[in-house]
C-alpha positions in Angstrom: -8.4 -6.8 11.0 -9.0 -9.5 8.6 -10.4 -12.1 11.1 -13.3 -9.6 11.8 -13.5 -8.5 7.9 -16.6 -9.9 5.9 -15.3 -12.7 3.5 -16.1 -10.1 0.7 -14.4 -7.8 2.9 -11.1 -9.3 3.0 -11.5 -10.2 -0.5 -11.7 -6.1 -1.3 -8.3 -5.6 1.1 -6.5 -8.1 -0.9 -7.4 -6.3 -4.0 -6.9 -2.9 -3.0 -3.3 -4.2 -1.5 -2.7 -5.9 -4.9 -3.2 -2.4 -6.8 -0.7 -1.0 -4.5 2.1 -3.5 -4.4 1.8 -3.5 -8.4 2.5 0.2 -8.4 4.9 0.0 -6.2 7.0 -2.9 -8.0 6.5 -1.0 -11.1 8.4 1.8 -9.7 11.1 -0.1 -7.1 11.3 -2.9 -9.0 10.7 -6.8 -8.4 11.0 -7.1 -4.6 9.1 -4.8 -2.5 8.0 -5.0 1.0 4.8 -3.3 3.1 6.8 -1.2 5.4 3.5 0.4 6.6 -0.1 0.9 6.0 -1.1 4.1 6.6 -4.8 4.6 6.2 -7.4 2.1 4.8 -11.3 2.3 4.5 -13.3 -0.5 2.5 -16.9 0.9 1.9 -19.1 -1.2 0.1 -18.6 -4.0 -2.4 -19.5 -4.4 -5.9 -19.3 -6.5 -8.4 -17.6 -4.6 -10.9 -14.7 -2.3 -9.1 -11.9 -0.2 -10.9 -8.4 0.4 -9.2 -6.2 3.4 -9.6 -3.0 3.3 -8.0 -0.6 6.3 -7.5 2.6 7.1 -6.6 1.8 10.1 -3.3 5.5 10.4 -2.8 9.2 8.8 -2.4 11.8 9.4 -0.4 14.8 7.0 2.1 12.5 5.9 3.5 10.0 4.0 0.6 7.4 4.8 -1.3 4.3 6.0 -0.6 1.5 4.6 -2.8 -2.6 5.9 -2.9 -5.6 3.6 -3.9 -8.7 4.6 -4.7 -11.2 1.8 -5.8 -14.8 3.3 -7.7 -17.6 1.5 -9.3 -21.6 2.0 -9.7 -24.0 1.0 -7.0 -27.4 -0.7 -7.9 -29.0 2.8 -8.8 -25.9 3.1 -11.8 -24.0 5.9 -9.5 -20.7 6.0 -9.5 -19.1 5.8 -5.6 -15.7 5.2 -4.2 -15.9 1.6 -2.9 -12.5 1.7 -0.7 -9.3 3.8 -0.3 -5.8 3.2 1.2 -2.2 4.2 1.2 0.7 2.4 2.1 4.8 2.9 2.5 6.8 0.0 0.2 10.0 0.0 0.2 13.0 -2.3 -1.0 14.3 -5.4 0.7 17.9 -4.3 -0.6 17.3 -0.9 0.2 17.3 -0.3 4.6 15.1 2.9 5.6 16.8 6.0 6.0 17.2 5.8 9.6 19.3 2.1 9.1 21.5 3.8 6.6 22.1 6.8 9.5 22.5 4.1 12.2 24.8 2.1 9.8 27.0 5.3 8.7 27.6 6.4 12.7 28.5 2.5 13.6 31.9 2.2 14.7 32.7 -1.3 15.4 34.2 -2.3 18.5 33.0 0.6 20.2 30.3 -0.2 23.5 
């Protein structure tokens, strides 16, 4: 996705990824990792660009993390620029369906 991306483009992914893994280290703590990206849409670019991020939910398996990105176009409107949300969760921490996998293990057992 980035190789076809404008350079301004890829530029407005890496921010809008930025405002989520910030949010998401503010609420996990120091180490987090993408676990999944569930929806993205970069629509324009401007100069000046504000970035909310929001915790959407948080369960086993991560946490799921909304961005919304606004600014003003050339005629002083205000517009939503891009959008995304994404699943983080801990590298300490395995996904809900690890932990299950983990708890029914019995070693030794084929």
């Amino acid at each position: 996705m980035l190789a076809a991306a404008q350079p301004q483009g890829a530029d407005l992914l890496d921010r809008v990824l930025g405002a989520a893994t910030a949010r998401a280290r503010d609420v996990l703590g120091g180490s987090v990792s993408l676990h999944r990206c569930h929806d993205i849409e970069l629509r324009a670019v401007l100069d000046k660009v504000v970035f909310e991020a929001s915790c959407v939910s948080q369960s086993d398996d991560g946490l799921v993390v909304a961005v919304f990105a606004s600014g003003r176009d050339a005629a002083g409107c205000d517009c939503m620029v891009a959008a995304g949300r994404f699943t983080f969760s801990t590298f300490t921490r395995p996904s809900a369906s690890i932990a299950t996998r983990l708890a029914q293990w019995t070693p030794g057992a084929s």
